[in-house]
C-alpha positions, 0 to 999 in steps of 0.5 A: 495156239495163236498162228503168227498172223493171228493178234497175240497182244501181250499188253491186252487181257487175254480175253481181248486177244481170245475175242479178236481171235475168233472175230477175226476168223468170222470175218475171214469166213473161217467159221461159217454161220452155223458154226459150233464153237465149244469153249473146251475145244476152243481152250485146248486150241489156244493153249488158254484156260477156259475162263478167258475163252467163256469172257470173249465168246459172252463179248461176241454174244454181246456183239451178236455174232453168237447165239448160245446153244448151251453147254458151254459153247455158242454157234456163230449167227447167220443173218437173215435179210431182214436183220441185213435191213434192220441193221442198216436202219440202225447204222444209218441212224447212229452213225450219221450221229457220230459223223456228226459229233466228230466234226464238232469234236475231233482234235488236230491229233484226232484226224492225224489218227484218220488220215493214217489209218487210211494212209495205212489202209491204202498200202496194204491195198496196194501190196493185196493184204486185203484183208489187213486193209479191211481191218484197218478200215473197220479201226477208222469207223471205231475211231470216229465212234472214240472220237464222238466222246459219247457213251451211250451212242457206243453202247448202242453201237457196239452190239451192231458193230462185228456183224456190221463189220462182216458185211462190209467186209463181204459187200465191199471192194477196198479201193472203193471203200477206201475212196469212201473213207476219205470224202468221210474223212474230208466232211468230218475234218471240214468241222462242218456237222451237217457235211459229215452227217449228210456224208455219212448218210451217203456212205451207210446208204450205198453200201446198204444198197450194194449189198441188198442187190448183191444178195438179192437172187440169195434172199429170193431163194434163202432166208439166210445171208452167208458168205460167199465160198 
């Protein structure tokens, strides 16, 4: 069953809640890389049938949290530091990119829904929901992506996006990431393209750099990347 802080929205498709769900417990480290996900136990765990459950563990297949190990059932993925480089190379790319066109095209009602994500982000820092901040702040980077309008930059972008995401989530210190969000914010609300694709260039980069030098000692002695315990 769904526990009371876990999403639960009654207007979406089950397989979207399901999905949300178990993403959601991967980015809060209750599912660790390596983790045996069984679609049977997973039904009986949310009082669902197996259909919604198979449909939301192919999507974080699709998103590259899951591998398939067979019978019916995925593991979640571990990432080694060169998929931590590749990806990065990939987000710099394709999200400068979307900067870029959200400049160009973001609405007055666009940037509203920014500035109150952040806005909500940052309460949730002040009062230590955290992990609620986090969340907001991946809701502000798919935002930018909805506002870009383009639907081949997010079919790119979303088989990067949960494990992206993941690593934000363990790289990142909110008030910082927050202060970032909103010169990104800034830069796209200038309309100024060039200011939002070098904007978002800085972004990507220093947190690539954050986190290539915090796990540096774990890449020396571990071809695997996992959360910190």
């Amino acid at each position: 069953m769904f526990s009371a802080d876990e999403p639960n929205n009654k207007q979406q498709p089950l397989r979207e809640t399901v999905r949300e769900t178990i993403r959601r417990r991967i980015f809060e480290g209750h599912y660790a890389p390596g983790t045996r996900l069984v679609e049977r136990d997973l039904a009986a765990e949310f009082y669902v049938s197996r259909l919604p459950v198979r449909e939301a563990l192919r999507m974080l297949r699709q998103e590259g949290l899951l591998s398939d190990p067979g019978s019916r059932g995925a593991e979640v993925n571990p990432l080694s530091a060169k998929d931590v480089e590749d990806l990065f190379e990939m987000r710099e790319l394709l999200e400068v990119f979307a900067c870029r066109l959200a400049a160009t095209r973001a609405s007055s009602g666009d940037l509203k829904k920014l500035r109150d994500l952040l806005d909500h982000s940052a309460r949730c820092e002040a009062r230590g929901a955290k992990m609620a901040g986090y969340h907001a702040n991946i809701e502000f980077h798919e935002e930018i992506i909805r506002i870009a309008n383009n639907n081949f930059l997010r079919s790119s972008l979303d088989p990067l996006q949960g494990r992206m995401h993941w690593l934000f989530r363990h790289a990142s210190d909110l008030a910082d990431l927050i202060r970032e969000h909103r010169e990104l914010y800034e830069a796209i609300a200038s309309g100024d393209p060039a200011r939002a694709a070098a904007q978002a260039a800085s972004h990507v980069g220093k947190y690539r750099d954050e986190l290539m030098r915090s796990r540096g000692l774990m890449a020396r002695n571990s071809a695997r990347v996992t959360p910190p315990t």
